[in-house]
N, C-alpha and C positions, 0 to 999 in steps of 0.2 A: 879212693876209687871214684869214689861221684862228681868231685871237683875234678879229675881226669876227663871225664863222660863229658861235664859240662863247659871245659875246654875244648873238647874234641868238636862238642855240640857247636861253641860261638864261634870256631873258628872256619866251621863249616857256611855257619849262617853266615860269618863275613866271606868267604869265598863268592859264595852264588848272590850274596849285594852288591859286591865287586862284579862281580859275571855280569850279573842284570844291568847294572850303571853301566859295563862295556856295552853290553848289546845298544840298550838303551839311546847312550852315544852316538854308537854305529848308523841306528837307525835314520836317527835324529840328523847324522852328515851327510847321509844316503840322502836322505828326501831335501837338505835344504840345496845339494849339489844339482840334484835332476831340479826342482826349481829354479836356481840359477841359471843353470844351461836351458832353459822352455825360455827363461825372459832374456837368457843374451841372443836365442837363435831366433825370437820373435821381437823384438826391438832393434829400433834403429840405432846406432850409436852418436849420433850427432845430436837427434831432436831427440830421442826418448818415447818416440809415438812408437807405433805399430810397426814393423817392417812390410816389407813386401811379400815374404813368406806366410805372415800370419794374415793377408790382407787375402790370399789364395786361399788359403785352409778357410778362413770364415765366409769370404764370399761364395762358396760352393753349399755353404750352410744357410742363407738366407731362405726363405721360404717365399715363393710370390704370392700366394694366398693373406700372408698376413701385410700389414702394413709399416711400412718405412721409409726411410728418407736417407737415395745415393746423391753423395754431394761432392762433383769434380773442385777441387782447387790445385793453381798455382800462382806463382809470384808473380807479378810484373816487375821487367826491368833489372834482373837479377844477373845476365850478363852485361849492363852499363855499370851495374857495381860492382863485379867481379873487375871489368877493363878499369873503371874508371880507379876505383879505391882497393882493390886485391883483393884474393879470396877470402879474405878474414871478411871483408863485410859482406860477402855473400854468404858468406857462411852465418853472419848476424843475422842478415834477411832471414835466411832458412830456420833458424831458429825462435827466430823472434815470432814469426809467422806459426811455427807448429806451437809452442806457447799461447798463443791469440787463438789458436784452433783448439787446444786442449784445454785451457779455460771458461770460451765457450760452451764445447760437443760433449767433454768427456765423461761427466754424471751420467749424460741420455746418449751415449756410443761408442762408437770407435774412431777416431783418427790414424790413418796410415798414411805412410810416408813411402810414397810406391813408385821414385821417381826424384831427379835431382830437386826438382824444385815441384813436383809437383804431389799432391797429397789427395787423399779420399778421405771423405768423413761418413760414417753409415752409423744414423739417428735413429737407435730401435724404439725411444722409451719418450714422454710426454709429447707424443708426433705434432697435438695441437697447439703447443709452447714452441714450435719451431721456427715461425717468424720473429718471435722473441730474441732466440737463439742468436738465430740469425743478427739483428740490431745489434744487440750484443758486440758481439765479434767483429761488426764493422765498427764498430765506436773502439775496441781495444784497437786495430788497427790503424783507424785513424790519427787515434791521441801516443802512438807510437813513436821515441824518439828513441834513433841508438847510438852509438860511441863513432861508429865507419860513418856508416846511413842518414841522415835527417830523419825520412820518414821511409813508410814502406806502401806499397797497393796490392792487393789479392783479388784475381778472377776468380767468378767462383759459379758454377751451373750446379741446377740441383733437380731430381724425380723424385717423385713420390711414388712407389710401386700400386698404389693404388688408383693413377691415375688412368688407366687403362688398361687392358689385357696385354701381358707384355708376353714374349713368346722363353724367350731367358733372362736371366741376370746381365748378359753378354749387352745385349738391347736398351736393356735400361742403364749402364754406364758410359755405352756409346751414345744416347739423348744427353746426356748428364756434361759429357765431353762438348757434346758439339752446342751445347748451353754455355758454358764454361769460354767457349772460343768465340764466341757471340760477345757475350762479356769482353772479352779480352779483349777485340778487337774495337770497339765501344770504349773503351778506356784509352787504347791508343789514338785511338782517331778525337777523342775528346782534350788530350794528353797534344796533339800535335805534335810526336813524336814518330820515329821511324822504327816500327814494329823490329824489322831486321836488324836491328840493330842494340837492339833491347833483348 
């Protein structure tokens, strides 16, 4: 009778091990699916930065009281490689570039990709390391060779939310934009190239 009971007993306790290791499981595929699905519905699939959805949801969370750093970039020149050598090297360009931007930014923020060739970087963390940063990233740029490409150029305009009372977020990307196009325009005219065309 007791070796009964304590069959009845271990096969119970293997039951609800079993049980638990299912739950367990369950749990475990639950969270790493909705995981999955936050980082494919928030990433890009080409570069692997930020998408444009996640670029919405966080930019409405910035705070203008605190201090940070909105940084317009895009490519230069990325329709003469798409015409010239096919989409594969533009597609280099696009990549190679958010690479150089996530090597960079991405310890101290965010990189998004919010646009064919054109990208946001928002630098919440070491703000006074940001001309560093910056150097940085133009030296990975520069010393960039790729397989379509030779080389690559990035426009790039940047605020600092602390540079003056801003009225929105909206304000300070639109300085940031028209920084960025300042640049750009400065590189083609240096470049002696035909912007429209580029």
């Amino acid at each position: 009778m007791a070796i009964l009971i304590v069959g009845i007993y271990l096969t119970l306790a293997s039951c609800c091990m079993c049980c638990m290791v299912y739950m367990l499981s369950k749990v475990m595929k639950e969270k790493y699916e909705k995981e999955k699905f936050r980082y494919t519905s928030n990433t890009d699939e080409l570069t692997r930065c930020y998408n444009r959805r996640a670029y919405e949801e966080d930019i409405n969370k910035l705070d203008l009281t605190k201090e940070w750093v909105y940084v317009s970039m895009d490519i230069n020149g990325l329709k003469n490689a798409n015409d010239s050598f096919g989409h594969a090297a533009g597609d280099e360009l696009i990549r190679a570039a958010a690479d150089c931007m996530k090597n960079s930014f991405s310890e101290h923020g965010k990189v998004y990709r919010v646009g064919g060739d054109e990208f946001v970087v928002i630098i919440t963390k070491d703000i006074p390391q940001f001309e560093n940063l910056l150097r940085a990233f133009e030296q990975r740029v520069e010393s960039w060779h790729g397989e379509f490409v030779e080389s690559m150029a990035v426009s790039y305009g940047y605020v600092f939310s602390s540079e003056r009372k801003w009225n929105s977020i909206f304000d300070i990307s639109k300085a940031s934009d028209e920084r960025m196009y300042e640049s750009k325009k400065q590189y083609y005219t240096r470049s002696g190239t035909d912007r429209r065309r580029q």
